[in-house]
Every structure is written in structure tokens, then in C-alpha cells.
N, C-alpha and C positions, 0 to 999 in steps of 0.2 A: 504494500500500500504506500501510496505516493501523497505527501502533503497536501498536492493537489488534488487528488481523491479525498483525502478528510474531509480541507472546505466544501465539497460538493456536497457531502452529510444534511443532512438538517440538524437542527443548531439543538433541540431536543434529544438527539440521539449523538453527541457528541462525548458527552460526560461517558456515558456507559462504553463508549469505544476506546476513548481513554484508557479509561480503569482495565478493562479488558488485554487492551496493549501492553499495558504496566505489567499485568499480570501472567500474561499468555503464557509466557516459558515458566516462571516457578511460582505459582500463586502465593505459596507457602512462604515466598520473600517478599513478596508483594511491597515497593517502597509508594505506593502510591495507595493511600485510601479512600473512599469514598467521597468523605467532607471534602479530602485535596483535588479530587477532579475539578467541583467548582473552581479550586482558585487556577488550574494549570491548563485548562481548557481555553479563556482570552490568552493567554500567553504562547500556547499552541497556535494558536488560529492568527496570532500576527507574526510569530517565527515560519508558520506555513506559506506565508502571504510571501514574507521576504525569499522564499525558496522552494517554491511549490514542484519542484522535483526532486530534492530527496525525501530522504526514507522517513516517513513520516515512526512507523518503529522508533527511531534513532534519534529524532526529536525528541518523541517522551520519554526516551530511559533519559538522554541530556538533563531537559528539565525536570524530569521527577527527584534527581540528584540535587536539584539547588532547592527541593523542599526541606 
């Protein structure tokens, strides 16, 4: 999935793709919870804007680390 694919999302089904993302490979490490989607979903969505061809993946581990 490409950046540019997230924003095409609708903006209600964002949070959940997040968290998802975050979680995909080890839930069980999960650095991203619930409450944090809200804050990391605007911040995704203007790092996506600036880059809408990489790996949108690779975005959210980036910033799930500066939570």
C-alpha cells in the first residue's frame, strides 16, 4: 500500500487502517494504540500528501516511533 492509496481511504476508515498497519506483523508489540491512531492519522495524511509514493507501511512504523 502506497501513501497514495491511504488518502484515497475515506477519512472514517483511516484510524482503523492505521492501527491495523501498526499492528499487522506483531500485534502483540503493537507500538500504536487505539487512543494514538487519533493523534497519528492528521500527521499521516500530511506526510502522505508530501510523498504519496512510498510505502505508506513505512510511514506508520516512522511515526508510531515519535509517539
Amino acid at each position: 500500500m502506497t501513501c497514495y492509496d491511504f488518502l484515497l481511504t475515506e477519512d472514517a476508515a483511516k484510524p482503523e487502517i492505521v492501527y491495523w498497519a501498526a499492528t499487522k506483523s506483531k500485534p502483540e508489540t503493537a507500538v500504536v494504540d487505539v487512543d494514538d491512531t487519533d493523534k497519528i492519522v492528521p500527521v499521516l495524511v500530511e506526510a502522505c500528501k508530501q510523498a504519496p509514493n512510498e510505502s505508506f507501511w513505512q510511514k506508520v512504523r516512522a511515526e508510531a516511533r515519535k509517539l
